[in-house]
N, C-alpha and C positions, 0 to 999 in steps of 0.2 A: 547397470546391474539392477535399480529399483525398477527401470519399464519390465525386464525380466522377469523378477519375483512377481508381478502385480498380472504378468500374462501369465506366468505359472498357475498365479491363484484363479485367474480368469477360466482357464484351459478345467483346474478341478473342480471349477463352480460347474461348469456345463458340463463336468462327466457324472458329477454325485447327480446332476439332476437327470439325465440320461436312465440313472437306474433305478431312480425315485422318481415341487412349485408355491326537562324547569318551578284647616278646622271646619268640618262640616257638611254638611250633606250634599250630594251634589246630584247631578241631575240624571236622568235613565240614563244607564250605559249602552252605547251604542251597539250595534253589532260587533262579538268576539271573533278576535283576531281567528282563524284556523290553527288548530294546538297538534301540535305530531300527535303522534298514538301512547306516547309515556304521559299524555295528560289527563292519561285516566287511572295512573297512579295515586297511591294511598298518599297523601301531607302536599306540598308543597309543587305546580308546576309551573313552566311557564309557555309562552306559546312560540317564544323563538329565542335563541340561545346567545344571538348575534344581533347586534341591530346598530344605525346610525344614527347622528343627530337626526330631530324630529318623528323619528320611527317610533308607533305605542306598541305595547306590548301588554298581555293579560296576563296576569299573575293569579294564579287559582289557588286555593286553602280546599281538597277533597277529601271528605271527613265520608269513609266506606259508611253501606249501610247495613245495622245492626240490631236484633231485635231486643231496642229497650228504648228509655226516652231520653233526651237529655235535660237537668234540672237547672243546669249549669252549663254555660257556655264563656268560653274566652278563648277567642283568637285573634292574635296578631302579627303581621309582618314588618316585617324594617327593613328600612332600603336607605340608600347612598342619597340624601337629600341635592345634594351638590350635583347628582347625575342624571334625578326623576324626579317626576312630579303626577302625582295623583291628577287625574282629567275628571274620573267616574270612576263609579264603585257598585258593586252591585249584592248589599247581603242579604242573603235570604231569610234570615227571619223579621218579621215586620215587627213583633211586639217585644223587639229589645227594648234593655233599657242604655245601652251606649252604642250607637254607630257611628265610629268619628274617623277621621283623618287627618294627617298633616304633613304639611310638604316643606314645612321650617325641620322640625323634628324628623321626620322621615319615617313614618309610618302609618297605616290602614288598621284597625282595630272595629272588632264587634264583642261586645259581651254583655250576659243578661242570665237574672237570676230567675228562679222559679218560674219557669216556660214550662217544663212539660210537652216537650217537641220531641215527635217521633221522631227515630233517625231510622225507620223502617227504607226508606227512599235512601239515606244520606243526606249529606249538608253539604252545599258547594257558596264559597265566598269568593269575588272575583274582583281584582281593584284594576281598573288598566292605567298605564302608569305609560308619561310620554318623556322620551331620551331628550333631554334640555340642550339646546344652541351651542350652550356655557360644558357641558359637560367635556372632561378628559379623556381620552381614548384611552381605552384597559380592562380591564377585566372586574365587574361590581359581583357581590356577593349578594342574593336575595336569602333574607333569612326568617323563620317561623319561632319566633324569640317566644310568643304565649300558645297551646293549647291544650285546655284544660276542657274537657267534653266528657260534666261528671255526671250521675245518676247516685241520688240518696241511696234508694234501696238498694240498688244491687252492686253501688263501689263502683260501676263502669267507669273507664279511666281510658281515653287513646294515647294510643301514644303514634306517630305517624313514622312512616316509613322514611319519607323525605322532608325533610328539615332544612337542609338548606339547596337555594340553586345558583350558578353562577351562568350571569350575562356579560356577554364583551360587549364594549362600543368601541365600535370603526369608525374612522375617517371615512371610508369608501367600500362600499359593498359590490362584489360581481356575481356572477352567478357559475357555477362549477357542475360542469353536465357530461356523461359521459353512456357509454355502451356496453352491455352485461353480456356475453357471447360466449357459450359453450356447443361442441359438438358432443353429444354422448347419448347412450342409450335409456330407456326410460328407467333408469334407475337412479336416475337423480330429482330432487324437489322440483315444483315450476314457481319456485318466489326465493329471492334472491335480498340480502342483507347486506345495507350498505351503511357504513359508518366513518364519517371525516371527521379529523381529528385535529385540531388547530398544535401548535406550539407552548399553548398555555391549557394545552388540557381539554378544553370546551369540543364537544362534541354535536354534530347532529347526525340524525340517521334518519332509514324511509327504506322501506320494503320496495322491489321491484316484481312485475309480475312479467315472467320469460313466455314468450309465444312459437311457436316452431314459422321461422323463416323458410319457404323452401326455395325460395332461389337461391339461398348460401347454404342451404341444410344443416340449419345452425337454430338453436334455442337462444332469442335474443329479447330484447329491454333494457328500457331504458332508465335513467334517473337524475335526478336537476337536483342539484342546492343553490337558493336565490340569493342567501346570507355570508358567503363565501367573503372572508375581509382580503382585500386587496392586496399584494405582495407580502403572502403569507405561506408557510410552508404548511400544507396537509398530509397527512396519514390517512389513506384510504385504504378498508379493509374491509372485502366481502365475502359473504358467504354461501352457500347453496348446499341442502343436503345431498351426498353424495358426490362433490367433485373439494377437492384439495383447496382450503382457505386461502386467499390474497392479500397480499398487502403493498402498495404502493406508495411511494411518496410524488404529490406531485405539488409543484413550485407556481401558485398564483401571480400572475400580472397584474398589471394596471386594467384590464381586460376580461370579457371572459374566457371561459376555458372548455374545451373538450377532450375527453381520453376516451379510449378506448380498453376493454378487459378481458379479458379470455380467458376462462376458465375450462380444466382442465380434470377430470377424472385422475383418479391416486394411478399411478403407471401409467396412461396415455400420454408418453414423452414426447412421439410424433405428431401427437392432435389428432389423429384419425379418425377420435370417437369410441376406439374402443382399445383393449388393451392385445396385446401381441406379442410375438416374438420380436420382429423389427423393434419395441419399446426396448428392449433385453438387451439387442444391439446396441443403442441410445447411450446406455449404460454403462456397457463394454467400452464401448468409441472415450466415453468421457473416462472413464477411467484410466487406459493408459496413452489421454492427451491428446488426442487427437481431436479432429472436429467431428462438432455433433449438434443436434439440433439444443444441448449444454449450453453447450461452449460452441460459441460463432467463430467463421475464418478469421478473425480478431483479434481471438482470446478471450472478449466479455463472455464470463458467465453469468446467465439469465436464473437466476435466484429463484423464479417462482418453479422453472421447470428443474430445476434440481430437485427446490420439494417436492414435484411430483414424481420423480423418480425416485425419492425416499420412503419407502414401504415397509422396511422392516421396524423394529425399535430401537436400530446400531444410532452411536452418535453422527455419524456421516455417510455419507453414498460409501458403498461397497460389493463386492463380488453377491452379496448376500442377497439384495436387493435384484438385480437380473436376475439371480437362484428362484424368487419368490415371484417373480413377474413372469418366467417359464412354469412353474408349479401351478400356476394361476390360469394358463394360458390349458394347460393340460388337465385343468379342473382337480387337481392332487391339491391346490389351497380355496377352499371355497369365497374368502373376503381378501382383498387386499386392505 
């Protein structure tokens, strides 16, 4: 009786639309690690979010630039002394009156009174800081405990955006690389948004830039994570303007790893690249349980293409959605 009702409502969907669709001075810092693109965020970054024993890493203090001076300077970071250790340091003002560090206490500090330093450029303080032999595997907090970036006359006060940032250390690092694949018509972005996402939260991301393949006539690209911690579960989740959000979970080895992703325009349930009647079908089929490109000869249903067959605002796939993918198809709905 429910396959019934559910083809009834099927049967009404397609008649209403028939008639209507991150002590002391020490020596030049070497060349800086490579920083993602968040390292040109406002307070506190770092240059990798993941690292293992012996791995350095740059810790940045980015103070934006602003038109007025500062008269007063104090910054400082605090770190897990147990898990880092200052190597170099690099601040930029030369006529402080404190530039210190320490790797007993756990911290890098600059500060200095009556300078008189434009902040027309901005301020950039960098300590790089090397993952110790002795260190515990887990997750450290890097935190911006001091800055005070004042100006007498005019009360300038920052206050930063990032304050604090959080680095794992692994046992074992892999590297996590995969394939960004959509068929669809030029109505979608050509850079694509990629974000893994560990089990304790820590994240890195990295733009892809999509090229048109034509021997698979496919917009494809690609993208690597080097810092990938070994027998770890990820949350992979991409994006593209113009085709339906991703998200996967995928299960690190001892090893590296490769996936593959295919994204998909809002209603292209069959992949064809564009949207159709056949989609509408798709829809239909999944609805009263049969096989579909849904739901496999199996019975797994594929979750991303379900959200792609999800077009309306309803809480679940429905008669409503093939309604909107026909109206779409016959230009009576102009956007899915």
């Amino acid at each position: 009786m429910k396959k019934k009702r559910i083809l009834s409502a099927l049967v009404a969907a397609a008649a209403a639309f028939c008639f209507v669709l991150p002590p002391g001075r020490a020596a030049v810092l070497p060349q800086p690690v490579t920083a993602s693109a968040e390292d040109a965020a406002d307070g506190l970054t770092v240059s990798k979010s993941k690292v293992k024993y012996g791995d350095y890493i740059d810790v940045t203090v980015n103070v934006p630039a602003v038109s007025a001076n500062a008269d007063t300077v104090e910054i400082r970071v605090d770190f897990d002394p147990n898990a880092f250790e200052v190597t170099s340091w690099r601040p930029q003002l030369t006529n402080s009156a404190l530039t210190n560090y320490s790797n007993t206490a756990g911290f890098f500090v600059i500060a200095a009174a009556n300078i008189n330093y434009s902040l027309s450029n901005g301020l950039t303080v960098t300590g790089r800081l090397r993952v110790k032999n002795t260190a515990s595997a887990g997750a450290y907090v890097l935190r911006l405990s001091s800055y005070d970036v004042c100006n007498y006359d005019t009360g300038y006060r920052w206050t930063p955006v990032v304050k604090e940032k959080t680095v794992k250390v692994a046992s074992n690092l892999v590297s996590v690389s995969g394939t960004i694949s959509v068929k669809a018509s030029d109505n979608i972005g050509d850079t694509a948004s990629v974000i893994m996402t560990d089990s304790d939260d820590v994240s890195m991301s990295t733009s892809v830039k999509l090229s048109f393949n034509s021997s698979t006539n496919m917009y494809e690209g690609t993208y690597i994570f080097n810092e990938a911690e070994a027998n770890e579960r990820y949350t992979v989740e991409i994006t593209i303007p113009g085709c339906k959000p991703r998200s996967d979970i995928l299960s690190v080895g001892s090893t590296s790893l490769n996936s593959e992703m295919i994204m998909r325009i809002p209603g292209d349930v069959d992949g064809d690249g564009k949207v159709g009647a056949s989609d509408a079908t798709q829809v239909l089929k999944y609805l009263v349980g049969t096989r579909s490109e849904i739901r496999g000869a199996n019975g797994v249903i594929d979750k991303y293409l379900l959200s792609v067959a999800h077009v309306t605002n309803t809480s679940e796939l429905s008669p409503q959605d093939a309604t909107q993918i026909l109206r779409y198809v016959a230009r009576l709905t102009p956007t899915l």
